[in-house]
C-alpha positions in Angstrom: 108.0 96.9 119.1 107.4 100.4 120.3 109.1 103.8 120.8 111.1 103.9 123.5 111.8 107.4 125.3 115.5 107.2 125.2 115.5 109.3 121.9 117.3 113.0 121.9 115.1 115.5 121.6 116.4 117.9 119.1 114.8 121.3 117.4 113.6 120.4 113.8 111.6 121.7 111.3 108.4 119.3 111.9 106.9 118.9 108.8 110.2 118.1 106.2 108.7 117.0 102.9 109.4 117.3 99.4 107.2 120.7 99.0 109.7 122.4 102.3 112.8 121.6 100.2 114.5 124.0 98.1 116.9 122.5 96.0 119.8 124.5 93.8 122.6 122.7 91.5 121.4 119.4 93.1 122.0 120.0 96.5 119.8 121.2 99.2 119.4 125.1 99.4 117.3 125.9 102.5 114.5 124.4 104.0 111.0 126.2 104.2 107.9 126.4 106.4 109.0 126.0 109.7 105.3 127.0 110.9 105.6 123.1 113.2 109.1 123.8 114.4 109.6 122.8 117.8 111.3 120.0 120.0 110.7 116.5 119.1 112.5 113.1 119.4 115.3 112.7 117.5 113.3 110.2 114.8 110.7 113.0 114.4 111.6 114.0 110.9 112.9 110.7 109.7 109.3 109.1 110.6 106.8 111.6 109.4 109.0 112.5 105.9 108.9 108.9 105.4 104.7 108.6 105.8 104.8 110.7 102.5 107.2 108.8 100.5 104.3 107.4 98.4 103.3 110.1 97.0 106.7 112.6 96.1 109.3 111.7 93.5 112.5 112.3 95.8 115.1 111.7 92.4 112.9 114.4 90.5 114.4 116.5 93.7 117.8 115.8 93.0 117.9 113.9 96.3 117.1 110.9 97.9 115.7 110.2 101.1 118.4 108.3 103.1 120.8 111.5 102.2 118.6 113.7 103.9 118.9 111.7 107.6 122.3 110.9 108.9 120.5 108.1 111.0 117.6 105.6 110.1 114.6 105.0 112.4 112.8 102.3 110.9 111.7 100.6 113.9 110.1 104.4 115.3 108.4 104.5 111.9 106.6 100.9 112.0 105.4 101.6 115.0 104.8 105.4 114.3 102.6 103.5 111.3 100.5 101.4 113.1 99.6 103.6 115.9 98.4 105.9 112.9 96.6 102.8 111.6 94.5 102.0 114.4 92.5 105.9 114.6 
């Protein structure tokens, strides 16, 4: 297991979490705080939304996480997880 470098690198917000997300009538309105915006792979935001799923009610939000990302990453967060683990 490991990230491979075959991924798209795409612009993104870099730092999409529950606090970013402004929600109206149940959908999502616009997206705030784009102060770590850049050019990261494609799993960027899937991975690091995901490390602070413990912690934020995503239903309260009117959404869910899986709506939010068109594709899944799980193998990039596992390993995105223990890499974090070990420092």
């Amino acid at each position: 297991m490991g990230l491979s470098e075959d991924h798209e690198i795409v612009f993104t917000p870099g730092d999409i979490a529950a606090r970013n997300i402004l929600i109206r009538e149940g959908r999502i309105a616009a997206i705030i705080d784009w102060e770590f915006a850049g050019w990261y792979p494609a799993y960027w935001e899937y991975v690091f939304a995901l490390r602070g799923l413990d912690n934020v009610d995503w239903n309260t939000l009117g959404t869910q996480v899986p709506s939010l990302f068109e594709e899944k990453y799980d193998q990039q967060y596992l390993a995105v997880r223990f890499i974090l683990s070990l420092s």
